[in-house]
C-alpha positions as CSV (number, residue, x, y, z in Angstrom):
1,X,-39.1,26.2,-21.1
2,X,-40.3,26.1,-17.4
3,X,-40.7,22.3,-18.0
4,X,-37.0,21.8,-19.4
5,X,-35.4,24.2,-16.7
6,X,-37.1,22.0,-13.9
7,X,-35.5,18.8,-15.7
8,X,-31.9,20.6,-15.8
9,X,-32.2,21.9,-11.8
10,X,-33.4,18.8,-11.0
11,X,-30.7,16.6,-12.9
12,X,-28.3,19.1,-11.5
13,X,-29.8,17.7,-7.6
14,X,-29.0,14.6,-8.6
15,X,-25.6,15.4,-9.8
16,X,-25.0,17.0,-6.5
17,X,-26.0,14.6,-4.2
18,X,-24.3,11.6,-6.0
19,X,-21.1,13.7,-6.2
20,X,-21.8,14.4,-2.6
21,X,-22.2,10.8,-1.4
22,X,-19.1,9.5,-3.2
23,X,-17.2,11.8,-1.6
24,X,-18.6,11.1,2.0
25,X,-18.1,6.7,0.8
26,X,-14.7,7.9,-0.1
27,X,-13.8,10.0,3.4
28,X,-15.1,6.8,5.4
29,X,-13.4,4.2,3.0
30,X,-9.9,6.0,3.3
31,X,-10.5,6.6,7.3
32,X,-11.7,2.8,7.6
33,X,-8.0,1.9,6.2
34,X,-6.5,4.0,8.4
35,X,-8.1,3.0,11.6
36,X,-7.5,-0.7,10.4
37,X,-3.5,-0.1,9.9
38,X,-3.5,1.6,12.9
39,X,-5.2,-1.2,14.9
40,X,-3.1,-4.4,13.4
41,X,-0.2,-2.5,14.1
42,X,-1.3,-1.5,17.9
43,X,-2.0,-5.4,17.6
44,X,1.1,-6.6,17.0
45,X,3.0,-3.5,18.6
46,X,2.4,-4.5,22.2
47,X,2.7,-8.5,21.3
48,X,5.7,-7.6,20.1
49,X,7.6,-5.2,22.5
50,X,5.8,-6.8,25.6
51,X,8.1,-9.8,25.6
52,X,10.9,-9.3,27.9
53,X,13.0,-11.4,25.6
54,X,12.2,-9.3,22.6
55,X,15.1,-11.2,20.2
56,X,14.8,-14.5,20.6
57,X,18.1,-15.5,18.2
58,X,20.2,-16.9,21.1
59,X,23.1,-16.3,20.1
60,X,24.9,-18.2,22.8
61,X,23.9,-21.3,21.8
62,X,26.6,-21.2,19.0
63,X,29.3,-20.9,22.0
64,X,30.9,-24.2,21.8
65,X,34.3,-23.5,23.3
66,X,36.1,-24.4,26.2
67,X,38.0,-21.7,27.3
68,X,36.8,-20.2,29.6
69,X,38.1,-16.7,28.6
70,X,37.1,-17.7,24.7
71,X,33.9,-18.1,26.4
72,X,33.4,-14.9,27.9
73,X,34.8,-13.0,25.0
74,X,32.2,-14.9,22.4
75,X,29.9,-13.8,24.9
76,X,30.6,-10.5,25.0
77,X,30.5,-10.3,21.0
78,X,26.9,-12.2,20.9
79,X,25.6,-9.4,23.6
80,X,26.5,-6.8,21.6
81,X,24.8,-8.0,18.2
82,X,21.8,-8.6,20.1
83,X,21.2,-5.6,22.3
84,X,23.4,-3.1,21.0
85,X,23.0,-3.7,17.0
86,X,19.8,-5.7,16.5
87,X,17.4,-4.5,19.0
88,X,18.1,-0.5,18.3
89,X,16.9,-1.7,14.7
90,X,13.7,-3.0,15.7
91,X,12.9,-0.6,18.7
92,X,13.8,2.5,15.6
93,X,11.1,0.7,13.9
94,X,8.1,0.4,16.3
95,X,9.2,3.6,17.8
96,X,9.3,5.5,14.5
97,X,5.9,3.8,13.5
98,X,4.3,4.7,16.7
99,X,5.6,8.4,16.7
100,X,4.3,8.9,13.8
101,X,0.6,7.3,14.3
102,X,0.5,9.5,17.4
103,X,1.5,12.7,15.5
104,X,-1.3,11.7,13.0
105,X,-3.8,11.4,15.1
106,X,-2.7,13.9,18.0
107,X,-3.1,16.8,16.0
108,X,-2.8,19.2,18.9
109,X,0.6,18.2,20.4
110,X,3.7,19.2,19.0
111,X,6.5,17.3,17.4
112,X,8.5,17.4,20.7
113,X,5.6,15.9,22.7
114,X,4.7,13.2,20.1
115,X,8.1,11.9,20.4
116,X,8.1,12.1,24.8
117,X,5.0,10.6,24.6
118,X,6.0,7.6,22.1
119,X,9.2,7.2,24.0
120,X,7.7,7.1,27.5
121,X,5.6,4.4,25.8
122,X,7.9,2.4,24.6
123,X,10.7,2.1,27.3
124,X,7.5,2.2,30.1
125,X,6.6,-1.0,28.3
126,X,10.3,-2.7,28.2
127,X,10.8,-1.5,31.5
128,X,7.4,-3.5,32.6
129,X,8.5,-6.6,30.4
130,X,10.8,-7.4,33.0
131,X,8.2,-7.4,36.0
132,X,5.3,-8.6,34.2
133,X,4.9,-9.4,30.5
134,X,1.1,-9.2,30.8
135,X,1.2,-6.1,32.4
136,X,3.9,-4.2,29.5
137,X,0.7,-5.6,27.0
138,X,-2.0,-3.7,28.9
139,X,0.3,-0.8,29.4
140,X,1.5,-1.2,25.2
141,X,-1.9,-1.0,23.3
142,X,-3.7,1.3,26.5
143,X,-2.3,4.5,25.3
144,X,-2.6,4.2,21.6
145,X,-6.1,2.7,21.8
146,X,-7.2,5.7,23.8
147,X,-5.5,8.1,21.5
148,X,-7.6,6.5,18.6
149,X,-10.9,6.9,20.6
150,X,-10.1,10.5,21.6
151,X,-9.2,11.6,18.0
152,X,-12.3,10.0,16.1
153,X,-14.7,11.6,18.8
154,X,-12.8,15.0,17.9
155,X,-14.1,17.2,15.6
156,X,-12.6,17.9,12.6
157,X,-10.9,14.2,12.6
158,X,-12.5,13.2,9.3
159,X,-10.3,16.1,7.2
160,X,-8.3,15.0,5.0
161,X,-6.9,18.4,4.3
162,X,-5.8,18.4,7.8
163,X,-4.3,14.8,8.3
164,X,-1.8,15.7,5.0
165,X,-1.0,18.6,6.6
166,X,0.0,16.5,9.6
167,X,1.8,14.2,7.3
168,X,4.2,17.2,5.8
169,X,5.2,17.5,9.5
170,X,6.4,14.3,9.1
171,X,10.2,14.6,8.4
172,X,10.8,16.8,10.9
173,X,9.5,14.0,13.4
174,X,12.4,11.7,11.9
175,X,15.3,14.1,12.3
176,X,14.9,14.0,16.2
177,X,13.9,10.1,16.6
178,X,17.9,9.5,17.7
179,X,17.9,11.7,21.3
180,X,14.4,9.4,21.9
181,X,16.1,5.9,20.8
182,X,19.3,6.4,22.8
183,X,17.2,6.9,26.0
184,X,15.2,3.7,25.1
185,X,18.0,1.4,24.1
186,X,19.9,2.5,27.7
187,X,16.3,1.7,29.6
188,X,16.5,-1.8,28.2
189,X,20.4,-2.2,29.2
190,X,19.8,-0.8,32.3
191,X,17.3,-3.7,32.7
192,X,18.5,-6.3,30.7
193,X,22.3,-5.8,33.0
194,X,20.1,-5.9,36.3
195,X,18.2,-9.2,35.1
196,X,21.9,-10.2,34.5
197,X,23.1,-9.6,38.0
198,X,19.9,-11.0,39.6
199,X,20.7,-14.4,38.2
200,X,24.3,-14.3,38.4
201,X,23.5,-14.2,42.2
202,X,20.8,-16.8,42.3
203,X,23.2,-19.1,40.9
204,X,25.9,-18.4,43.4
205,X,23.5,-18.7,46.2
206,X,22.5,-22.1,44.8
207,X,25.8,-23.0,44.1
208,X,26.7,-22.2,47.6
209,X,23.9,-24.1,48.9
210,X,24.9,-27.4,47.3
211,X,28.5,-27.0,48.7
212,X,26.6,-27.1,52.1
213,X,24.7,-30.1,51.1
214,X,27.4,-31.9,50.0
């Protein structure tokens, strides 16, 4: 009897320690895919939003009239798809995506400060697109890259307990995204409509000076 209860325990060791290491090769497998989505999108997140030209459709180009007020008007229409339609769509995107990366792996901050945080980001970096393109990259993938190193050196990171309860939290994240967009989308008209101006009176100063010249 001795003999076959030392076979059981012993079996039941086993038992334990393979259920044990599965679960440890499961924790890392599902925390390597996590870190790996979060990096590919870091990746292309600040390749993406760095460019100062962020939608490169130019419109314009299909402004064949004449008329000068035709002209203007067509102008006017092909400005508003681009900045006012198309790139609060794709800034919602990176935003949202970003917001809610932060949120997973800030697990201390509030909803509130997930969403400053990802919106100071994100119109920081179109802001700095306009100055410097390789400076809005640095400034793009420096936040969320230290976020990722503080959070894996944190205790408690590998739960997955806690990172779903993070994820319920997520909804509530969405329903306040808007107040955070507007700000961004008026950051990059305020820039975009200086850029504007700058050139308009580069032109006229060259303009002027080949009047002189002539």
């Amino acid at each position: 009897m001795t003999a076959i209860t030392e076979i059981i325990s012993a079996l039941n060791d086993m038992t334990g320690a393979f259920s044990s290491r599965t679960n440890l090769l499961f924790i890392l497998a599902f925390f390597t895919t996590i870190m790996v989505i979060y990096s590919v999108f870091v990746f292309n997140f600040y390749r993406f939003l760095a460019k100062k030209n962020i939608i490169e459709l130019n419109l314009n180009q299909y402004n064949q009239y004449s008329n000068p007020a035709t002209v203007k008007f067509f102008a006017i229409i092909f400005f508003i798809i681009e900045y006012i339609i198309l790139l609060p769509i794709l800034t919602f995107f990176w935003f949202t995506v970003l917001s809610v990366l932060i949120l997973i792996l800030a697990r201390e901050l509030e909803v509130n400060t997930v969403l400053l945080i990802s919106a100071a980001v994100v119109a920081s970096v179109r802001a700095t697109a306009y100055v410097s393109e390789n400076l809005a990259k640095d400034l793009a993938k420096l936040l969320p890259f230290t976020l990722l190193a503080i959070a894996i050196t944190t205790a408690g990171f590998f739960n997955i307990s806690a990172l779903v309860a993070r994820i319920s939290i997520i909804p509530s994240l969405l329903s306040n995204i808007p107040y955070y967009l507007l700000f961004i989308v008026v950051v990059e008209l305020i820039m975009r409509t200086g850029e504007f101006i700058e050139s308009t009176i580069e032109t006229s100063r060259g303009t002027e000076k080949e009047d002189e010249t002539d």
